[in-house]
Each structure stands twice: as structure tokens, then as C-alpha cells.
VEXTORTOR-808038 format. One record per residue: x, y, z of N, C-alpha, C in turn; residue in three letters; chain; residue number from 1. Coordinates in Angstrom, 1 decimal. Example, Ala and Ser with C-alpha at 12.3 -4.5 7.8 and 13.67 -1.06 7.14 Angstrom:
<sites>
<<13.2 -5.7 7.8> <12.3 -4.5 7.8> <13.2 -3.3 7.8> 'ALA' 'A' 1>
<<12.8 -2.2 7.1> <13.7 -1.1 7.1> <12.9 0.0 7.9> 'SER' 'A' 2>
</sites>
This chain:
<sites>
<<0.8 -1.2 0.0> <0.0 0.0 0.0> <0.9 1.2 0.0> 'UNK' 'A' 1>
<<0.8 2.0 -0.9> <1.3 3.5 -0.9> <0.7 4.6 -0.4> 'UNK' 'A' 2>
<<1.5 4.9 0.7> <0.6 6.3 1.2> <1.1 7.5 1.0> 'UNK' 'A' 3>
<<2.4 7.7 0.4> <2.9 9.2 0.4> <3.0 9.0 -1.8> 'UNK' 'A' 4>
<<2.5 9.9 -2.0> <2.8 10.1 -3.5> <3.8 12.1 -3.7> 'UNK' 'A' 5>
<<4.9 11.8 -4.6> <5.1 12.7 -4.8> <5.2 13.2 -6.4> 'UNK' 'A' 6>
<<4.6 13.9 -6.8> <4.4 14.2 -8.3> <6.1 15.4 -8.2> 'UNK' 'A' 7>
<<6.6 15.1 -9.5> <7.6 15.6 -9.9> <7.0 16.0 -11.7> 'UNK' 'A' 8>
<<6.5 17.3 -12.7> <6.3 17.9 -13.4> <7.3 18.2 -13.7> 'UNK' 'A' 9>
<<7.7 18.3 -15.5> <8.9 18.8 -16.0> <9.2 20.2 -15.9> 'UNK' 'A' 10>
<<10.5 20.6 -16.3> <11.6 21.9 -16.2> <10.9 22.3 -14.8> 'UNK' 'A' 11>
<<11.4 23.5 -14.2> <10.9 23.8 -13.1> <9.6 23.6 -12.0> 'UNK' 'A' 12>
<<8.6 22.6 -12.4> <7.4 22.7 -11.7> <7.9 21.4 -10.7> 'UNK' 'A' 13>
<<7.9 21.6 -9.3> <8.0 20.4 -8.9> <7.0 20.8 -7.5> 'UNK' 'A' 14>
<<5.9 19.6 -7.0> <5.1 19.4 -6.2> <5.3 18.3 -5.4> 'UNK' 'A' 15>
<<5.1 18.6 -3.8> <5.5 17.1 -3.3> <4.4 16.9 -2.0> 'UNK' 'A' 16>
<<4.3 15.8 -1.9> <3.2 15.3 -0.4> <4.5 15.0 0.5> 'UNK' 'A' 17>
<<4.8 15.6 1.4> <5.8 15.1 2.6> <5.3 14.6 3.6> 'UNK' 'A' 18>
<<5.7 13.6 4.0> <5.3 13.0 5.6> <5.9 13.8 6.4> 'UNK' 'A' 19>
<<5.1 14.2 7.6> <4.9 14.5 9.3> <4.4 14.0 9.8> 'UNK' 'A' 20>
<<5.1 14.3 10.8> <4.8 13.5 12.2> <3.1 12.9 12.1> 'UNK' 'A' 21>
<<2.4 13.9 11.9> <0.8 13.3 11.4> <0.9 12.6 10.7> 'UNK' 'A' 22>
<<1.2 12.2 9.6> <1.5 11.0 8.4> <2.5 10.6 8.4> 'UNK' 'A' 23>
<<2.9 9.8 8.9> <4.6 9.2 8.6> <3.9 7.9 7.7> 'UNK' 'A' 24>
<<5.3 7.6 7.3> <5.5 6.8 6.3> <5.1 5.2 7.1> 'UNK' 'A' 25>
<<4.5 4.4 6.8> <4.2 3.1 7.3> <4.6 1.8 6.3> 'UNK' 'A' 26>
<<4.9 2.5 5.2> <4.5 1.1 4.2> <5.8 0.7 3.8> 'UNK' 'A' 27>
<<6.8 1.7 3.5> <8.6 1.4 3.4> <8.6 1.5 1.8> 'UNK' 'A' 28>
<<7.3 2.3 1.5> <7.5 2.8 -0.4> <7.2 4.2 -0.7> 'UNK' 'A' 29>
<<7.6 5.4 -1.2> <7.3 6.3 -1.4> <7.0 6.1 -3.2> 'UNK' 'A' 30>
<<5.8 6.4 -3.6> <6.1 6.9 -5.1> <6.3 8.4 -5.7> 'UNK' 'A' 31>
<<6.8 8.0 -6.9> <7.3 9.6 -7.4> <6.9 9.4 -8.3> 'UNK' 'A' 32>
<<6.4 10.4 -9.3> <5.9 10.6 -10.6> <6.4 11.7 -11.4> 'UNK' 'A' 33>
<<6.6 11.4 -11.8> <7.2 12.9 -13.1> <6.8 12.6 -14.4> 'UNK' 'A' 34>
<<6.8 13.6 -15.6> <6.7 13.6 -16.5> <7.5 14.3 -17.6> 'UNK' 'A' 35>
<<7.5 13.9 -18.5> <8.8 14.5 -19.8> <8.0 15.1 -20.8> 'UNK' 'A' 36>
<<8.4 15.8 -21.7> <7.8 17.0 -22.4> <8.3 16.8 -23.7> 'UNK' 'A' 37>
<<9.5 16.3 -24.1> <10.1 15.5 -25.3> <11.4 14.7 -25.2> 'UNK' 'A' 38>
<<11.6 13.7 -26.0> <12.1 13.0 -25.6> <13.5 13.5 -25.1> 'UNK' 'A' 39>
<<14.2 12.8 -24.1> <15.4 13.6 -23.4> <15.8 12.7 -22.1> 'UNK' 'A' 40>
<<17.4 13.2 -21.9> <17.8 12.2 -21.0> <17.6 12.7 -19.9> 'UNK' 'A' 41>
<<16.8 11.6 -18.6> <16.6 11.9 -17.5> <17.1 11.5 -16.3> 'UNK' 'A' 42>
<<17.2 12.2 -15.5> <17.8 11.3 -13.9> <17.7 11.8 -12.8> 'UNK' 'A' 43>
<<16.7 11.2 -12.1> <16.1 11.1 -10.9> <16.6 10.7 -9.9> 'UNK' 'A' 44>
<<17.7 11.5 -8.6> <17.8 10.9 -7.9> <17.8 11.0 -5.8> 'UNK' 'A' 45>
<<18.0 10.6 -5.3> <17.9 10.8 -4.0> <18.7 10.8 -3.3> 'UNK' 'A' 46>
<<19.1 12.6 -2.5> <20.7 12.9 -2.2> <20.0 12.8 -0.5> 'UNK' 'A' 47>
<<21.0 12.8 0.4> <20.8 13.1 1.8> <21.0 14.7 2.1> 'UNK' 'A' 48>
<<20.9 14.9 3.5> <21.0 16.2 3.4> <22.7 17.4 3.4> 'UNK' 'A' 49>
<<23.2 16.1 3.5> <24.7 16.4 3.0> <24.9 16.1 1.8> 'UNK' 'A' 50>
<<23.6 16.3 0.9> <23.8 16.3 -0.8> <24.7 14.7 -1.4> 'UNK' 'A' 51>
<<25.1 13.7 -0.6> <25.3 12.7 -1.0> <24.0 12.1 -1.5> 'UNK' 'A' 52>
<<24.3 11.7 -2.8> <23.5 10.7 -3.2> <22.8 9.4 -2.9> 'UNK' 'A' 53>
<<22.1 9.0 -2.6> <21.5 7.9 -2.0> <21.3 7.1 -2.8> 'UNK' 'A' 54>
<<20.3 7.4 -3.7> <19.6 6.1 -5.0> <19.6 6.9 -6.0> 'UNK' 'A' 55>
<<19.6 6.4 -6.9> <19.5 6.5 -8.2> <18.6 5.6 -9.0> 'UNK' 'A' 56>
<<17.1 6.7 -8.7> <15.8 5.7 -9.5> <16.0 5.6 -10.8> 'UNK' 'A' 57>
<<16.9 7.1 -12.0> <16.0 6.8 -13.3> <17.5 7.4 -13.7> 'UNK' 'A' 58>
<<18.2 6.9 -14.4> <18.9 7.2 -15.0> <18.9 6.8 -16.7> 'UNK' 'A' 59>
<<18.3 7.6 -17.7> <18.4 7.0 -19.2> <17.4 8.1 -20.1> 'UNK' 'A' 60>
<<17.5 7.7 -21.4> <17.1 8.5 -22.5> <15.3 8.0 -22.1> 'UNK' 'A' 61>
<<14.1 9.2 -22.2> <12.9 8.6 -22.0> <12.0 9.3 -23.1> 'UNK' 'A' 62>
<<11.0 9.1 -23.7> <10.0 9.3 -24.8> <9.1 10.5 -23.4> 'UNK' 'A' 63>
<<8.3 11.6 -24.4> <7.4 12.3 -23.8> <6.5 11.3 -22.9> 'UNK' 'A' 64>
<<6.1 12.0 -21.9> <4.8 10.8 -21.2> <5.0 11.1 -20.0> 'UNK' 'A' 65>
<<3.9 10.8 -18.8> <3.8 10.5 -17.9> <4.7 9.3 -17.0> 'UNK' 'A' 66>
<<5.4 9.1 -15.6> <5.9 8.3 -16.0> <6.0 8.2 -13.9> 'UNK' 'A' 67>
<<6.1 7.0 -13.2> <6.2 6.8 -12.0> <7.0 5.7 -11.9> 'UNK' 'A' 68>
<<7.9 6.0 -10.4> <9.0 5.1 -9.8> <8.4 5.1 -8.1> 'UNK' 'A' 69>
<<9.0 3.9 -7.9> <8.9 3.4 -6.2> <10.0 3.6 -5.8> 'UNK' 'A' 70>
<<10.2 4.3 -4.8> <11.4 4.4 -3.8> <11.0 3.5 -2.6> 'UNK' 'A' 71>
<<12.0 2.6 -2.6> <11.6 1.6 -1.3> <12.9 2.2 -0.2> 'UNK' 'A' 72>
<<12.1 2.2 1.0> <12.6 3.2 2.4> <14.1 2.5 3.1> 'UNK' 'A' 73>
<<13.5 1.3 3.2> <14.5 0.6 3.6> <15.9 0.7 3.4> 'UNK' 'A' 74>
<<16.0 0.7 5.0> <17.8 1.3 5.1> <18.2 2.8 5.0> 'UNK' 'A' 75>
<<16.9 3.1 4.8> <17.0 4.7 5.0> <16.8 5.2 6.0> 'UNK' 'A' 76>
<<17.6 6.2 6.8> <17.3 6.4 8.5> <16.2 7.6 8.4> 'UNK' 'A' 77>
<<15.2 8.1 9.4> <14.2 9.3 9.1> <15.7 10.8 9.3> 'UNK' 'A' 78>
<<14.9 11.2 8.9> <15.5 12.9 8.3> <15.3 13.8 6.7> 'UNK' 'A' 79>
<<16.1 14.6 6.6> <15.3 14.9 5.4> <16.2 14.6 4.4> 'UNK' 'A' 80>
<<15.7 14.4 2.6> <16.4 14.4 1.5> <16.1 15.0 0.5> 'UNK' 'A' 81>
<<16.8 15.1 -0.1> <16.0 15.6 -1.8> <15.7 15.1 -2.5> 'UNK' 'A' 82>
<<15.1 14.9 -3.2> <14.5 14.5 -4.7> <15.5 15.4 -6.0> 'UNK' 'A' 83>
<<15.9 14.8 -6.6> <16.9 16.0 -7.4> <16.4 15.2 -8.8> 'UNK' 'A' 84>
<<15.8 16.3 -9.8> <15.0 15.5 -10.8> <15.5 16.4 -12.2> 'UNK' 'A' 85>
<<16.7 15.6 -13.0> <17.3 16.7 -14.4> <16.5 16.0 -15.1> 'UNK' 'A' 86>
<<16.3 16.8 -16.2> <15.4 16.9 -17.4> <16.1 17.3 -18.5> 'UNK' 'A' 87>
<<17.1 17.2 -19.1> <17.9 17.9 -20.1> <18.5 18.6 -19.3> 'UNK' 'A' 88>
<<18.6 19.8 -19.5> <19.4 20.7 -19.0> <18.6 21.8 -17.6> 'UNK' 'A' 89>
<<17.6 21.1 -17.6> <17.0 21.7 -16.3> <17.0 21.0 -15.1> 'UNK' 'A' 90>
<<16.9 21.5 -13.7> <17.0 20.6 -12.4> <15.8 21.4 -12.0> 'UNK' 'A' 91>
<<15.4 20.4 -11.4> <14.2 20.4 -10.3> <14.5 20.1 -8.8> 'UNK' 'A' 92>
<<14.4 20.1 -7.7> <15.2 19.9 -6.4> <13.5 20.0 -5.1> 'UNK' 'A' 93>
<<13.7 19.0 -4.6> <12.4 19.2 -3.5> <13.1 18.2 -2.4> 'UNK' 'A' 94>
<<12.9 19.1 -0.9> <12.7 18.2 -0.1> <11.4 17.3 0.5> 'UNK' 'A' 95>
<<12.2 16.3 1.2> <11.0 15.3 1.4> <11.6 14.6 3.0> 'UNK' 'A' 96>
<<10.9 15.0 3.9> <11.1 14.7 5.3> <10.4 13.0 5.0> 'UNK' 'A' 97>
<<11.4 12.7 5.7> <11.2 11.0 6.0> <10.9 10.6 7.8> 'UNK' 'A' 98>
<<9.9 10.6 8.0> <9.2 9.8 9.6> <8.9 8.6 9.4> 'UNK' 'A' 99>
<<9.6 7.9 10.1> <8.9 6.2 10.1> <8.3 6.0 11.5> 'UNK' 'A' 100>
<<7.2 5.1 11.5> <6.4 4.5 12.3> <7.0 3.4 13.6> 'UNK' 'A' 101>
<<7.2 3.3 14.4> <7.7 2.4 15.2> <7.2 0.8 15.2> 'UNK' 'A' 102>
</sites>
């Protein structure tokens, strides 16, 4: 079951659902959704808050379209990260506070 969704929109628009303390995360999957505008190489990835990178969901050339990845939590300790989302030559950047449930 997915309870946090974050939509990620091309070149500069980026929107996100963050877990708090009122919603924390329970299921150990966040999804992210973005979309491309023509075709172009993309790469989506998840830095800590010392800008080290964590995962690397989407690295490759993708066709226009709508388009979603699962971040699975595990092994990730709560605090916050980024979402860091290039699109050709544009970056997008959102944080996303991580609460897990006991």
C-alpha cells in the first residue's frame, strides 16, 4: 500500500506530499511521478541532506509521457532528502522529510 505520492512535473514545476509526524510513512514505499515533455535524457535521484546521493531511481534517455518510480525506504534512517530531478538541461530539487512509524 502507498501512502505518500510525490508528483515531480517537467523543467521547473515540482510538487510534493511530505510525511509529518501526522503522516509518517508506514508502508517502506514512497512513489514519485514525473513527466517528460520530449524526448530527453533523464535522472532522478535521492541525495541526503549532506547532498550525498543515496539512490539513483531513473537514469536513461525517455520518450514524452507521464511516468512513475517506487522508492523503497529501507535502510534509509528518518530525516530529510532531496528529490533531485534533471530533465535535459533543467534541475528540479524538493525536499522530502522521512518519519517512520515504530
Amino acid at each position: 500500500m502507498i501512502k505518500n505520492i510525490i508528483l515531480l512535473l517537467p523543467l521547473l514545476f515540482l510538487s510534493s506530499c511530505e510525511s509529518t509526524p501526522a503522516e509518517p510513512v508506514t508502508n517502506g514505499s514512497v512513489m514519485i511521478q514525473y513527466s517528460v515533455e520530449k524526448r530527453t535524457f533523464v535522472l532522478l535521484t535521492i541525495e541526503n541532506a549532506y547532498g550525498t546521493r543515496m539512490r539513483t531511481l531513473v537514469e536513461k534517455e525517455q520518450d514524452p509521457g507521464i511516468y512513475s518510480t517506487l522508492l523503497a525506504l529501507e535502510g534509509m534512517a528518518e530525516g530529510m532528502y532531496y528529490y533531485v530531478l534533471d530533465i535535459g538541461s533543467e534541475q528540479t530539487i524538493r525536499r522530502h522529510f522521512l518519519v517512520k512509524m515504530p
